[in-house]
N, C-alpha and C positions, 0 to 999 in steps of 0.2 A: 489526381488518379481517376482512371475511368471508372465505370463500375463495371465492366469486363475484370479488372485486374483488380479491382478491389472485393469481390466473390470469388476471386482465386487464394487472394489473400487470408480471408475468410475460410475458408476451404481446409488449407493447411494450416491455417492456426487452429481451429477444430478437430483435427484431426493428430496433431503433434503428441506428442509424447513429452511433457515434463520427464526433466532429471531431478527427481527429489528423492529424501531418504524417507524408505517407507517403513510404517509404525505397526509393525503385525500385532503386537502386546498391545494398543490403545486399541486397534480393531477388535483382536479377539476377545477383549473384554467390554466392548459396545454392542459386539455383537451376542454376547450371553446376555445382556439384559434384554436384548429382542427376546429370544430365549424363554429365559426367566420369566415375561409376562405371557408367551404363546403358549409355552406348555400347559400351565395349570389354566388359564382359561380356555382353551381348547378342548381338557380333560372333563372341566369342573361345569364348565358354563355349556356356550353352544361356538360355534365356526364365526357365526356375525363376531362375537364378542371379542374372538381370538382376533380378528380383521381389527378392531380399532384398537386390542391394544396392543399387535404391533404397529401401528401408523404410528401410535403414541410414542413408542421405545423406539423406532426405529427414525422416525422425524427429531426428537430430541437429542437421540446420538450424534445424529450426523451432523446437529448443531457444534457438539462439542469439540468437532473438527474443524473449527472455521477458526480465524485469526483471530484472536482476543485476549486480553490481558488478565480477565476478570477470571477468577475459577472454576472449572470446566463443569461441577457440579450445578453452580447456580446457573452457568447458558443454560443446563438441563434442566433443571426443574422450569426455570423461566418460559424456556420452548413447548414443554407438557403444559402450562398453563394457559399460553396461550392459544394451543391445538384445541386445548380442551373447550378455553371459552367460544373460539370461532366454530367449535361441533354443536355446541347448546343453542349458543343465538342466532345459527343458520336455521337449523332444526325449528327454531321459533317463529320463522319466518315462511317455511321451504314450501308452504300449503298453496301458495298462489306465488305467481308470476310478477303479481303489481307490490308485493311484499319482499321476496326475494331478492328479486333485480337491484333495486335501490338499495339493500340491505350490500350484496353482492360486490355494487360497483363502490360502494363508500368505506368496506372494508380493504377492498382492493387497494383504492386510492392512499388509504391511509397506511397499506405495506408499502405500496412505493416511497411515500414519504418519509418510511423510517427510514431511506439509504442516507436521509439528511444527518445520521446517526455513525454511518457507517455502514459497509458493504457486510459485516456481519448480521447488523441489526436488519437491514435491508433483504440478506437471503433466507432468515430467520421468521422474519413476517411474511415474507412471501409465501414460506409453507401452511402456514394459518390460514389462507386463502384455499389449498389446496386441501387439508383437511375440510374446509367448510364444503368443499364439490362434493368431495369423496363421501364423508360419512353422516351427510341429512339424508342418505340413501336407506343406512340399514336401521335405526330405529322405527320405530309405529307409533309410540306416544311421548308425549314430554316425561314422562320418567321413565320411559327405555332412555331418551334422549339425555337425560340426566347422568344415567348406568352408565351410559358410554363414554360421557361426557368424564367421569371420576375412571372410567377405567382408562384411557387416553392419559390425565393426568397421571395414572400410578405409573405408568411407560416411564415418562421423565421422571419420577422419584424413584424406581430402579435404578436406571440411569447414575441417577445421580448417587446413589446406597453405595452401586458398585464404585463410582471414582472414589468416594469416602475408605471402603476398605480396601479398596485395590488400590491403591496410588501407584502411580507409572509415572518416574520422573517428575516430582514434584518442586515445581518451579522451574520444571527443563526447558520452557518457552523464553522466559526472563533471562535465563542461563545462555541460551540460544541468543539472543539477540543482544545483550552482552559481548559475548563472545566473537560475534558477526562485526559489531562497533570498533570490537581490537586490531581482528584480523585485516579489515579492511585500510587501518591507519598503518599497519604493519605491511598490505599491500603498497600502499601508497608511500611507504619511506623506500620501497625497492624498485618502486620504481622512477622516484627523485634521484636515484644513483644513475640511470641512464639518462631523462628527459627533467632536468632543474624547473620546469615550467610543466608539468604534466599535473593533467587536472584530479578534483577528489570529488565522490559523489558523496554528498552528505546525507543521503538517505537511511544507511546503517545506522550512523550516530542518532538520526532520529525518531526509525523504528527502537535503539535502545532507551533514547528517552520518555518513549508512547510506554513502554514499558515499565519502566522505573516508578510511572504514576501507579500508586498503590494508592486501598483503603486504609483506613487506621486497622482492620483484623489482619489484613494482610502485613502491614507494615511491624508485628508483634509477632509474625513468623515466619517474614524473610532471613535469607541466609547474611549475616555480613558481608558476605564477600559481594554481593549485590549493589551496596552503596557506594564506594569507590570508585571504581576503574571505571565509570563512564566517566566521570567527570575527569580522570586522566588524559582518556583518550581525547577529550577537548580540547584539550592545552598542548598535548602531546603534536596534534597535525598541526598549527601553526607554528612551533617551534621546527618542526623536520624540514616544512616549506621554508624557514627563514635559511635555517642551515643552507640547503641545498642552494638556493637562488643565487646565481653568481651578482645579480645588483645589488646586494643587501645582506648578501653570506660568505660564503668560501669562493674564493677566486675561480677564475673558469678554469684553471689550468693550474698544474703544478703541486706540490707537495700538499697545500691546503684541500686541495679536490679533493687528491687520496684519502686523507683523514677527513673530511667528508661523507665520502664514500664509503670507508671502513664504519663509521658511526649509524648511518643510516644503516645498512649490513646489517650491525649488533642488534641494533633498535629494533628492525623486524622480526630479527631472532628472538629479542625477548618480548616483542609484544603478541608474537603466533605463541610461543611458550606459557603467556598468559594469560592469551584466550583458551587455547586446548584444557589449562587447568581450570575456568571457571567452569569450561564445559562438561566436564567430568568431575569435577568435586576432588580430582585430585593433584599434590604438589607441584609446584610447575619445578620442570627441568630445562634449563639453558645450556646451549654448549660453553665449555668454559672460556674456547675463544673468544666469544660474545664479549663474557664476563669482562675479561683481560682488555678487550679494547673498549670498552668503556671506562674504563681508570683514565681520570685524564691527567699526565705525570707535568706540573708547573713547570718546570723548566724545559721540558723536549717536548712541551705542545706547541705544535706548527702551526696552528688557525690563532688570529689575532681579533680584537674587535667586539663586532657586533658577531661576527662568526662567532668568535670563543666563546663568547656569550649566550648564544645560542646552543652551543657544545656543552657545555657546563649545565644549562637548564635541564637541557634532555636527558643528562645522566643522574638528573635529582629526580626528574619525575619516572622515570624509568626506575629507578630504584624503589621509588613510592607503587608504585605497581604490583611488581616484585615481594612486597612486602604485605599489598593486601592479599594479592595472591597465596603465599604462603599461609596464611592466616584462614583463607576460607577452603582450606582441602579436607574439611571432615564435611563434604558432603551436603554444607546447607543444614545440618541437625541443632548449629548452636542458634537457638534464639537471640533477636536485637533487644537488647533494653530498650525497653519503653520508652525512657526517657529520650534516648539515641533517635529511635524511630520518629517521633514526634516530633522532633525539632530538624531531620532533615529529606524526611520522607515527600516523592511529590502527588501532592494529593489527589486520587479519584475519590469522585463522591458514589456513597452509598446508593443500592438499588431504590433505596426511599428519598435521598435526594437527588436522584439523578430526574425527577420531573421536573423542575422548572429548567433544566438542562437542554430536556427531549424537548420543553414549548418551545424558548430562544433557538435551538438549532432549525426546528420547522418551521418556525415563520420566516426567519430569512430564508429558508428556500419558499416561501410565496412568492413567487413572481413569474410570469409569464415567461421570460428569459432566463429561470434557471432550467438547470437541465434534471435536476431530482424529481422539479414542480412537471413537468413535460414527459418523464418517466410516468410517475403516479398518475399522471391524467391517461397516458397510453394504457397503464396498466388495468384501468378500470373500465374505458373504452372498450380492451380487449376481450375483459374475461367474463363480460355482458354477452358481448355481442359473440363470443365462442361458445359458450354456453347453450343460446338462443339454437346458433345455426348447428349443433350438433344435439340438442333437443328435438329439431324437425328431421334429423337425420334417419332411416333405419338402421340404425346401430344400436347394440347396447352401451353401456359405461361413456356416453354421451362423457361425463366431464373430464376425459383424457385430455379433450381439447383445448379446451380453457387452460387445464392445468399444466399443459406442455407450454404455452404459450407463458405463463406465468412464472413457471420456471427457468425460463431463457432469459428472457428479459433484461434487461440491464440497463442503465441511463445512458450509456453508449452506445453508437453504431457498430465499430466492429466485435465488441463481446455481445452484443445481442445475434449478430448475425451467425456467431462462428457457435454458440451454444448449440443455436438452433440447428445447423448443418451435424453438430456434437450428436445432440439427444436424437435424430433418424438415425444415425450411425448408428447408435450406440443403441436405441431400440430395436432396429433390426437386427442387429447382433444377437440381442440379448435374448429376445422373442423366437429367434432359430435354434437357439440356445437350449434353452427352455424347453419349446417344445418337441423338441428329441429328445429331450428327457422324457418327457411326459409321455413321449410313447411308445420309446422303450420300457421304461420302466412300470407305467400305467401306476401311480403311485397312490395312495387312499388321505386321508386328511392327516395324520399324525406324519406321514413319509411327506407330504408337499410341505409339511410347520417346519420337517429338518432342514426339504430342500430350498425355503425360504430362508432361514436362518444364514444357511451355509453362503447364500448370494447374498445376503446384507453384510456376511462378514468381507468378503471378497467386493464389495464395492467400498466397504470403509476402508479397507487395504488403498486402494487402487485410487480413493479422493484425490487425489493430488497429483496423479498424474495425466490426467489431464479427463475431462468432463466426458468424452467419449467413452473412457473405457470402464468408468465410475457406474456408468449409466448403463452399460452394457449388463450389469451387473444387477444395478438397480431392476430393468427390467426385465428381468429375469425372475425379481424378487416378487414383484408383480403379481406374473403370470403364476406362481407357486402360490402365492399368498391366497388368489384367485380361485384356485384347482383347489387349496384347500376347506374353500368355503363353498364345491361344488359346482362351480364354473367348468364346463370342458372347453379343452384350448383352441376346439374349432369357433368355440364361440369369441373368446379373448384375444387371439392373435392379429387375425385379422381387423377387429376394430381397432386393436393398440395402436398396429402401424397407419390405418389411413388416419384416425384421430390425431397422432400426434402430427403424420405430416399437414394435416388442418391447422393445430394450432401451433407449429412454427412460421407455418403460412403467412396466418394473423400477426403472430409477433414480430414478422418483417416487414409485412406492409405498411403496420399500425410505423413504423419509425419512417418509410417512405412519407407517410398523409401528414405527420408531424413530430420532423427531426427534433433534435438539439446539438447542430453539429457544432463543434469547436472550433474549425476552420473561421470565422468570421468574428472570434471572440480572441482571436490571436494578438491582435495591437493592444489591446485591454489588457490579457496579461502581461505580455511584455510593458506595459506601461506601468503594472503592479508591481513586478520585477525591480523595475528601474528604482522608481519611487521608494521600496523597502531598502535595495540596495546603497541608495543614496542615504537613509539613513543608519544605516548600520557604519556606514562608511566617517560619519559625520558624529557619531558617538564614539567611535573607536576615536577620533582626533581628538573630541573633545575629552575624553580619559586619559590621551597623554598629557594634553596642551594641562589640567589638573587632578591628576589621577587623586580621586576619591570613592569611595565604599558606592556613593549614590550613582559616576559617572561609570562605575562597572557594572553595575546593575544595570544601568540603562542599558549600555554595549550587548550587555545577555539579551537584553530581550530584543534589541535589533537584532540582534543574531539568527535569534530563532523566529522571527519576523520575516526577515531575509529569505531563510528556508521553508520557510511556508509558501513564500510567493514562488520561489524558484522549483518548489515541487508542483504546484498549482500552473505553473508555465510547460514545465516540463511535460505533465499530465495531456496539456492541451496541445503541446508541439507532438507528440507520441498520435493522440486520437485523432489529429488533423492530418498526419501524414497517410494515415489509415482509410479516412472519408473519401468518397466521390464525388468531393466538391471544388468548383475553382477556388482559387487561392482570393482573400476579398481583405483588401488592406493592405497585409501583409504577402509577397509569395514566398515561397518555399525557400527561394535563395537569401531574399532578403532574412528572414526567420531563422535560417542559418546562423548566418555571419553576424548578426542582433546578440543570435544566442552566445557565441562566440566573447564578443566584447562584453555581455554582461558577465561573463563564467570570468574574464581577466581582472576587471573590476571590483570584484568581489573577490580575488585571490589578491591585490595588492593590497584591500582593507584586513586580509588576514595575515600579511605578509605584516600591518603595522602592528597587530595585533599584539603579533608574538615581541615585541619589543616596548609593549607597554608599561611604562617605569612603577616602579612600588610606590606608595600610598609617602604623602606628603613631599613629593620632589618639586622642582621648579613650576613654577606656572610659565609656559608657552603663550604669548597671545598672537604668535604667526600660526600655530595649527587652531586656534579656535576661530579665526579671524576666516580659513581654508573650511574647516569647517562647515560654517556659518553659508557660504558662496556654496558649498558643492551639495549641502540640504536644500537652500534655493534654487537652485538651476536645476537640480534633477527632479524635484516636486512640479517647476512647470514644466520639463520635459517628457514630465509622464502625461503632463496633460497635451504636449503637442503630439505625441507617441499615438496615443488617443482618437485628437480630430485628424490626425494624418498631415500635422505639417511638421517642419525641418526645426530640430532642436538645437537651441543656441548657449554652448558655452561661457559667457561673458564673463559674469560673474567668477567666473573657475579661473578664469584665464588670471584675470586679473589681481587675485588671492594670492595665485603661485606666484604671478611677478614682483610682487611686493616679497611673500616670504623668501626669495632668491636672492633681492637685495637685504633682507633685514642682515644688521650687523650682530656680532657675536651669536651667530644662532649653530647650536651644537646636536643638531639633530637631523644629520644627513642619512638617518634609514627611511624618518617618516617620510621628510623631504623627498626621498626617492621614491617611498610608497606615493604619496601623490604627484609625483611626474608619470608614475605610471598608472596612476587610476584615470589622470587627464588622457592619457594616450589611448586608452579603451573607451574613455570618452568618445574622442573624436573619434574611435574605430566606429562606434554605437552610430553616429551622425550617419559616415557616410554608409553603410549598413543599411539606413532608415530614411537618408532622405535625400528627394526625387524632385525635377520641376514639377510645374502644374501637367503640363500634357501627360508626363509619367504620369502621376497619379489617377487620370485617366482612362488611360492605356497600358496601365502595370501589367495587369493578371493576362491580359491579350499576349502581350509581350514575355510572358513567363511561360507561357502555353508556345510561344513560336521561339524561345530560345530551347526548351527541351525538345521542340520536335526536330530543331536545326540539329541539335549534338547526338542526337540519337541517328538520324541520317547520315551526319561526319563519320559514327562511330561505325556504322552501317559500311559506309564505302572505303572505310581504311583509312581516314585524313584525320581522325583526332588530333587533340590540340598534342600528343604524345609523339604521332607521327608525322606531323606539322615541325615538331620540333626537332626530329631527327634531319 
């Protein structure tokens, strides 16, 4: 992609409008604790004081709307703590320039580092940085700087007072993501009735299992209904895929399809009817048709087999469903026994032991070649050197700059670049905004505390739908907050807008001087891909060849191995198509059709899945044997994937030919899951591998096949009307 079209990109993803459901009842009551601390210290105190403790309520709020599992109270108290600290030990520092700076760039650095935590913890510390700009401004001594310091913290203990007596939906995130887990297998059975081979993204299942990790206080007043039906829905999508597949389930054709077909039908019917109920805490309702063809009658059942067998599973777990659902419609009010909770709850650790947690995640992003370590380094680079050049500037509030720059940011190229194109928008909006109020209205300091309130309420609204119009809002909230501490807007408006356009500036170039693009780290994940795949693939066999308690447990954790690397590929395939960099290893096509074969591979070891026999059956030693050959071949595959040479089957080949000839072997589904996990194999090969001159000559050659087809397409000769 050029960077002509990747700033266009950029452009309109900035500028886009999210469709999300918006939360006025979470707004309106984040924005009263802005509120609740401007009023009386406005009234009681002086304007300075009212100034930090809305930054304090109003920065810890809008923590509480980011993505997280943990209770929206403790993001806020956590967020005031730390505004609080980064206001004291700036302040202790803010006297000189050779104090500051170094204090400045190693705070910095260490908010970039928390995204090694999470994009929560990541936007959370980066506010820390901006309280420390903002407010070594308004105290005079170390105990003003202290006063402030405790009134910034009381912001997030508002904050958090209110979520304690207001609750809004409590657990509706859990609930939510739940429910997203259902619907989506529920998508995915509806649409196995048209396309037997159509793919599943497994990213809902694993936002609901990020979820399902609870504390032990949390696990003592979750809802019932909470435990269950994720782990349904797990079992549930392999068994729909086994159904559906004409190699391994209901025939392609004929009476068995239909009853196929009618099956899946039912199955989405009641697993949307399962999810609407966890989502709302109330009874789920099914059509009764549903109901009626899910009865599967012995003697007039058409599906034979491994089909029937498939047939027969899904209408046990479907009923298991149905049953916790039922059970959890008062709403989440009944407590889990302890006992319960404790023995299957999945564990987050506590805010005290989540440090040695925070050390292991940050050291492995030490490294030169990650992209968190390369964030934090920009991020400190930056808000040095924004500071610096808007300290020399004739401006006032000099640290807009920095802090615009700070706020964009992101360990990506195109979410840095599209924030930053965002927050102009969205400041000049908000700044025009504003200041027609301000002169129409001409407003005094208690009229600017309302008219800040009323725009921190209206940007909490509007978070989610996209950073433009959040920000439009936000500054707005600004220039109010500003005006009420006796700023006129001739003086704030015009610095807000040239500052910030400075440090978006900063924040684009600093990723020009030192990227972290993904495009060159593409063979690597796909080589992670392969590797996890290959073993998910290889304990799924080896649980059939002797299905035991330890060989399922392993299979779990390949599994969710599996989808770590293929969210981790995904991630990088996504941010690489986005960059303006040639394609280096990998091109574009190739990376395609890669992705292709592994997504098929990965559907046959789930396709073995669902036919994985109960605990003490036969011992198989043709699937351990297959096995054994296809964890080998794809472990060094990942390493040819890697240096860039052509991966060799052998091993695979040879497994299957033997288990083709073994005698008496009565397990023609696996058998068929691995002819077709070899055949995505070789898909994978030629996908990926190239003589020496290709390799070469790839990316040249990837750059002159798109500018051929675009030409073609250009003069009317596509390969569409070639074919006519």
């Amino acid at each position: 992609m050029t960077w002509l079209r990747a700033f266009g990109e950029v452009v309109r993803s900035g500028l886009t409008i999210e469709e999300t459901r918006l939360e006025p009842l979470l707004a309106l009551r984040t924005a009263a604790g802005v509120a609740i601390v401007i009023g009386p210290t406005l009234w009681l105190v002086s304007p300075a004081y009212a100034a930090s403790a809305a930054l304090g309520a109003y920065s810890a709020g809008g923590a509480t709307f980011q993505r997280t599992w943990r209770p929206r109270k403790v993001i806020a108290l956590g967020a005031g703590a730390g505004l609080a600290l980064s206001t004291f030990v700036g302040y202790l520092a803010a006297g000189r320039l050779v104090t500051f700076l170094p204090l400045l760039a190693a705070w910095a650095f260490a908010a970039g580092m928390a995204w090694a935590l999470g994009s929560t913890a990541g936007i959370v510390a980066a506010t820390t940085v901006g309280s420390m700009l903002v407010t070594i401004t308004l105290p005079t001594s170390v105990g003003r700087a202290l006063e402030h310091a405790v009134i910034i913290a009381l912001g997030g203990v508002a904050q958090a007072v209110l979520i304690l007596l207001f609750p809004i939906r409590r657990w509706g995130a859990h609930r939510d993501a739940l429910a997203d887990a259902l619907a989506a297998v529920a998508d995915y059975a509806r649409r196995l009735r048209h396309d037997p081979t159509a793919p599943f993204d497994p990213e809902p299942l694993m936002t609901a299992r990020d979820a399902a990790a609870v504390t032990p206080s949390q696990a003592r007043t979750r809802p019932p209904v909470l435990h269950g039906p994720r782990g349904l829905a797990e079992r549930i999508r392999p068994v729909v895929a086994a159904l559906a597949d004409p190699d391994v389930g209901a025939p392609a054709e004929g009476p068995g399809r239909d009853r196929a077909r009618e099956l899946l039908d039912a199955a989405a019917d009641v697993l949307d009817a399962v999810a609407r109920s966890i989502r709302r805490g109330t009874p789920a309702e099914v059509r009764p048709g549903s109901m009626d063809v899910l009865r599967v009658d012995e003697e007039q059942e058409v599906l034979e087999g491994p089909a029937r067998q498939a047939a027969e599973r899904l209408v046990e777990l479907l009923g298991e469903a149905l049953e916790i659902a039922q059970s959890g419609c008062a709403r989440g009010r009944t407590p889990t026994p302890p006992g319960l909770a404790g023995a299957e709850f999945l564990v987050r650790p506590t805010m005290l032991r989540l440090v040695p947690v925070v050390v292991r995640a940050v050291r492995r992003e030490l490294r030169r070649d990650s992209p968190v370590f390369r964030h934090a380094v920009r991020l400190a680079a930056v808000a040095t050197v924004g500071y610096l050049i808007a300290a020399r500037l004739p401006l006032g509030h000099g640290y807009w700059a920095p802090i615009a720059s700070v706020m964009v940011m992101r360990p990506d190229f195109h979410r840095t670049y599209a924030r930053a194109v965002a927050r102009l928008a969205g400041t000049l909006a908000g700044v025009a905004l504003a200041t027609g109020m301000v002169r129409v209205l001409g407003p005094d300091a208690h009229v600017s505390g309302a008219l800040a309130v009323v725009s921190a309420g209206l940007s909490y609204t509007l978070n989610r739908t996209g950073y433009a119009y959040s920000q439009c809002f936000t500054a707005a909230y600004v220039v109010f907050l500003l005006g009420m501490g006796g700023q006129a807007w001739e003086q704030t408006v015009p610095e807000r807008v040239v500052l910030t356009l400075l440090g978006g500036a900063l924040a684009m170039l600093a990723y020009v001087v030192f990227p972290a693009w993904e495009t060159p780290r593409l063979s690597a994940r796909l080589a992670d891909w392969l590797a996890a795949n290959g073993r998910y693939a290889a304990a799924v066999l080896r649980d059939y060849a002797e299905p035991t308690r330890e060989h399922h447990a392993d299979m779990r954790r390949a599994l969710l191995e599996s989808r770590e690397a293929r969210a981790a590929w995904q991630e990088a395939y996504d941010r690489a198509r986005q960059e303006p960099v040639r394609p280096r290893g990998l091109t574009s096509r190739e990376a395609e059709e890669a992705q292709e074969a592994l997504k098929g591979f990965g559907r046959a070891a789930m396709l073995m899945e669902s036919h994985v026999p109960r605990a003490e059956s036969r011992f198989i030693p043709e699937a351990e044997r297959f096995a054994e050959a296809l964890e080998a071949d794809t472990e060094q595959a990942a390493v040819d994937v890697r240096e860039h040479r052509n991966p060799d089957w052998g091993r695979v080949e040879e497994a299957l030919h033997a288990w083709e000839g073994a005698a008496g072997d009565r397990s023609p589904v696996v058998r068929r899951g691995a002819e077709l996990q070899k055949r995505a194999l070789e898909d994978l090969a030629t996908a990926v591998s190239r003589t020496p001159l290709e390799r070469d000559v790839g990316p040249a050659r990837e750059d002159q096949r798109v500018r051929a087809t675009l030409a073609a397409e250009g003069n009317g000769s596509g390969p569409a009307r070639r074919g006519g």
